[in-house]
C-alpha beads as a LAMMPS data file, in Angstrom:
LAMMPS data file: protein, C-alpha beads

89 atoms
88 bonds

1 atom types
1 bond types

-500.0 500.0 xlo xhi
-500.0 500.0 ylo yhi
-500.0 500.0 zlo zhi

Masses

1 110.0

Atoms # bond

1 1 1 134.944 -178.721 -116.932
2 1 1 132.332 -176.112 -116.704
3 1 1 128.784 -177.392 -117.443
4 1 1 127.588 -175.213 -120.694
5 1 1 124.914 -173.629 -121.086
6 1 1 121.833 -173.541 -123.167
7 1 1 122.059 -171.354 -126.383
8 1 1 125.910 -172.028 -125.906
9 1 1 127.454 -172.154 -130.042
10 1 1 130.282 -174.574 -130.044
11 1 1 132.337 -175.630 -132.700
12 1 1 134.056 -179.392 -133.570
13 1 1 137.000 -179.738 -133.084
14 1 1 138.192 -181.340 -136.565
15 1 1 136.070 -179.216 -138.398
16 1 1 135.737 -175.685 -137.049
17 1 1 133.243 -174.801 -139.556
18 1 1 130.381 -176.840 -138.376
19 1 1 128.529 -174.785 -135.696
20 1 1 126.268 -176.471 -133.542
21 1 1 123.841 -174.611 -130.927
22 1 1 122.758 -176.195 -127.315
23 1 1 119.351 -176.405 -127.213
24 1 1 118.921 -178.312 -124.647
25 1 1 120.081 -180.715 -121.432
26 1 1 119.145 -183.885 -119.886
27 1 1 120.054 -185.989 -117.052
28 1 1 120.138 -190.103 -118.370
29 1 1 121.524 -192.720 -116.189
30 1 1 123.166 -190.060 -113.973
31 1 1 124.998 -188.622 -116.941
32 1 1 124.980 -185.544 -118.127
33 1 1 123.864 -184.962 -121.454
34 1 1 123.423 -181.984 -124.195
35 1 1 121.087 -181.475 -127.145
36 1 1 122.322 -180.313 -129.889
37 1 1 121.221 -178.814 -133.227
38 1 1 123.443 -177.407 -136.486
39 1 1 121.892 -175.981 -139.333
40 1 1 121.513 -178.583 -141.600
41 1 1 121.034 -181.607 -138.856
42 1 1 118.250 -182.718 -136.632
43 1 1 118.851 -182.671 -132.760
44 1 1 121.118 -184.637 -130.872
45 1 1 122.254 -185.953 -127.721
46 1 1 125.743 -186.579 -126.766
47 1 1 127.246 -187.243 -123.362
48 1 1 128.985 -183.882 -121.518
49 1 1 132.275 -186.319 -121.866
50 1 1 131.494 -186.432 -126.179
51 1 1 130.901 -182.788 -125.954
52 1 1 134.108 -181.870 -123.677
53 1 1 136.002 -183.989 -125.410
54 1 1 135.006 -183.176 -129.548
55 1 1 134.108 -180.137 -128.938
56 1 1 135.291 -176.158 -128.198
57 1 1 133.022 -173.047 -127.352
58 1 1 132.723 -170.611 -129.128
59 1 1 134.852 -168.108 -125.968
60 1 1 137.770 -170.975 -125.961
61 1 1 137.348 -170.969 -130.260
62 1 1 138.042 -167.184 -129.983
63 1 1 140.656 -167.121 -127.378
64 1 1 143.250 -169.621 -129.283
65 1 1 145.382 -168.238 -131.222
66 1 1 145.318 -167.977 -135.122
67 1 1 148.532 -167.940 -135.660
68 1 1 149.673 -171.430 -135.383
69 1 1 150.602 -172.086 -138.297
70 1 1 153.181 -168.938 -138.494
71 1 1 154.613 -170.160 -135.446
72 1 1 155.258 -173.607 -136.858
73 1 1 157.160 -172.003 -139.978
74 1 1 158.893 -169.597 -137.283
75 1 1 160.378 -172.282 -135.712
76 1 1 161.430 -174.116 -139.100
77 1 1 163.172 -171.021 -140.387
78 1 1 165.009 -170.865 -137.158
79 1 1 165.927 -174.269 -137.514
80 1 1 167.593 -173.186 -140.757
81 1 1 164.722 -173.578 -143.466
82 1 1 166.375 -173.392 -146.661
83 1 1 164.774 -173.325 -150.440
84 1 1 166.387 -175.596 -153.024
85 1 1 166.949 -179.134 -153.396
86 1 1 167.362 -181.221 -150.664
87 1 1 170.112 -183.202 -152.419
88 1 1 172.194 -180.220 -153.642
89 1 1 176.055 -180.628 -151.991

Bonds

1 1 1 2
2 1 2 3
3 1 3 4
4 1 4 5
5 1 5 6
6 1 6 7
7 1 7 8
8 1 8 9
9 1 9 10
10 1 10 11
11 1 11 12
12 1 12 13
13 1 13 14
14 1 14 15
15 1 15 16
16 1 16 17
17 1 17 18
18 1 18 19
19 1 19 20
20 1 20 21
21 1 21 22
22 1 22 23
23 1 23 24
24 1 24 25
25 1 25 26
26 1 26 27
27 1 27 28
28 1 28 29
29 1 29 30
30 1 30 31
31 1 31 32
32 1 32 33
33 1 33 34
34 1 34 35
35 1 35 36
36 1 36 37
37 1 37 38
38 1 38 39
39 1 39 40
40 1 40 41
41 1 41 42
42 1 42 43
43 1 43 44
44 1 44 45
45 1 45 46
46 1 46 47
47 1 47 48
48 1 48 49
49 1 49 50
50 1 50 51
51 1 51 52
52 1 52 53
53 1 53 54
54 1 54 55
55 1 55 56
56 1 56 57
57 1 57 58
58 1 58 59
59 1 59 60
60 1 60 61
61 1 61 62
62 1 62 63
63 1 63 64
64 1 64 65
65 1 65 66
66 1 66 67
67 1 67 68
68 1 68 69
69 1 69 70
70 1 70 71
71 1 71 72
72 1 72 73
73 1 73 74
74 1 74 75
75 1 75 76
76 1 76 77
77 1 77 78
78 1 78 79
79 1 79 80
80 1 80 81
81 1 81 82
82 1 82 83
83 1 83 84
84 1 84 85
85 1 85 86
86 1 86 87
87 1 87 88
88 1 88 89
């Protein structure tokens, strides 16, 4: 992956609502690694790997597609969704 850069907003994964903003990079032990800073935390590092692999920029947040969900429930109507109770013969 891409290295990111600084000023870069990315979003976690399991919690799209948390923002975070890279404010900074460092090289430890030969390892990439990325400072980061939310609103209501104090900075810190994590590894490019704990980045690439928690987290999504904000370009890939905006590119996926928001309507996952609908195509889920497409695919169970086609299956033949029906209301009612399950045990009904």
């Amino acid at each position: 992956m891409a290295e990111i850069d600084i000023n870069t907003k990315i979003f976690r994964k399991d919690n799209l609502d948390i923002v975070y903003s890279i404010t900074g990079k460092k090289l430890l032990n030969g390892i990439l690694h990325y400072k980061l800073k939310s609103d209501n935390s104090e900075e810190i590092f994590l590894s490019e790997h704990a980045v690439n692999d928690r987290f999504v920029t904000e370009a890939k947040h905006c590119a996926q597609p928001k309507n996952s969900v609908s195509r889920l429930f497409t695919k169970i109507i086609k299956n033949g969704y029906t209301i009612g109770k399950s045990n009904e013969k």
